[in-house]
N, C-alpha and C positions, 0 to 999 in steps of 0.2 A: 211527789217523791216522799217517800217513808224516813222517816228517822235513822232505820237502818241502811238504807241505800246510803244517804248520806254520809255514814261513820267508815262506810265500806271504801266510799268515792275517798274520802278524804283520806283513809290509810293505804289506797290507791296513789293516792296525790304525790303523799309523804315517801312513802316509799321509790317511787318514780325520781323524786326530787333526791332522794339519797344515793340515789343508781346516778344520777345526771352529776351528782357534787364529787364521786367518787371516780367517775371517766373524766372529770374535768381536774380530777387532783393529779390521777394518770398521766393527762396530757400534757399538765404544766412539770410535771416531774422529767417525762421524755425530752421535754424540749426546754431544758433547765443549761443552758450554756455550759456551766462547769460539769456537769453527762453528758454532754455530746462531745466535746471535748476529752473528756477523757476515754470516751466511747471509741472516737474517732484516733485516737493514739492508740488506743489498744489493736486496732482494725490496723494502722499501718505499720505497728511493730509487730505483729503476727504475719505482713504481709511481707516485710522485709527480712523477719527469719525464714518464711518459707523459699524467699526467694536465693538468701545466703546458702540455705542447706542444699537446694537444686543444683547451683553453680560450683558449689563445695563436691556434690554426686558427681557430677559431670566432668568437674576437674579428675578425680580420682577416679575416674571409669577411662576416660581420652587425657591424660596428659601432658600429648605432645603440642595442642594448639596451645594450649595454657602456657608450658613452655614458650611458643612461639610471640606469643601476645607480649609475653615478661619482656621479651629479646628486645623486639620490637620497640614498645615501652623504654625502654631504656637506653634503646638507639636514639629514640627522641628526646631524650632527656640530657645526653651526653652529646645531640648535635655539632655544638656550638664548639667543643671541646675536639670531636672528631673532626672536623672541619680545620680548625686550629694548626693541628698536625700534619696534616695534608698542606696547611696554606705555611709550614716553618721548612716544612722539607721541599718545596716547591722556591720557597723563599731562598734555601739555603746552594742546593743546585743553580740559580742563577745567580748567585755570588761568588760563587766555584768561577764558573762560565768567566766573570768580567774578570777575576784576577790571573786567568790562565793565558 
């Protein structure tokens, strides 16, 4: 080999090596926990607005199930309370009953 093969190989070498130091700076960068994470929250807060704004269309195009669901919702919520009423007025009618 020539002197100049040489000089060529080895700025072949170097240069190869600078490409390998800079995919490897790359990769430690991508895969840097506090980037992924913040990656990964950007990914599920743009996935959670698109899915508020969808349900937000949907509400305002139909509605009456959205009404329907609130109703619903809030019949279960007030169970306990609705039942209640039922079991005073049921309670009260057979106190009538025993005093009559």
């Amino acid at each position: 080999m020539s002197e100049i093969d040489i000089e060529a190989a080895e700025r072949r070498e170097l240069e190869a090596r600078a490409r390998l130091l800079a995919t490897l700076h790359e990769l430690q960068a991508k895969l840097n926990l506090k980037a992924l994470t913040r990656q990964l929250s950007r990914r599920v807060a743009d996935a959670g607005e698109s899915a508020a704004r969808t349900g937000v269309d949907a509400a305002r195009r139909n509605p009456a199930p959205l009404a329907g669901a609130a109703a619903i919702g809030l019949a279960f919520l007030a169970r306990h309370r609705i039942a209640g009423l039922f079991r005073r007025k049921h309670d009260h009618s057979a106190k009538d009953d025993e005093h009559a």
